[in-house]
N, C-alpha and C positions, 0 to 999 in steps of 0.2 A: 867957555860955554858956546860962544858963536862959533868957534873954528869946529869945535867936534857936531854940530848942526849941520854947517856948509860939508863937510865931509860925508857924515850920514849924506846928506841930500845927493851930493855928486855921485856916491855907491848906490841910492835906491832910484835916481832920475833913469837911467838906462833900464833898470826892472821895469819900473811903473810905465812908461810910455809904453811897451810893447803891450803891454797886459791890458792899459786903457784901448788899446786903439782894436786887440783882440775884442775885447767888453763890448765898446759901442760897435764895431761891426757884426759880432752877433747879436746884441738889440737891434739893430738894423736890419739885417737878413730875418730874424723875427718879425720883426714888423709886416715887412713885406712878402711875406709867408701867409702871414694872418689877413693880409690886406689881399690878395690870390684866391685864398680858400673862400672868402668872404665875395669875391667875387664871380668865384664858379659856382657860391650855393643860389646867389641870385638869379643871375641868367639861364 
């Protein structure tokens, strides 16, 4: 049961970090999109 775990994980770590680091960079560029617009409606 542990080896077939460690195995999935070793096949999906390489998927998932690309996908996380896509993820939080577009929340991030979101943010400060919002945080932009937000500041050109004030001034």
């Amino acid at each position: 049961m542990l080896s077939i775990a460690i195995v999935v994980f070793i096949i999906l770590f390489p998927i998932l970090i690309p996908a996380t680091v896509e993820a939080v960079g577009a929340i991030n560029d979101a943010h400060r999109r919002r945080r932009r617009r937000i500041a050109n409606y004030v001034s």
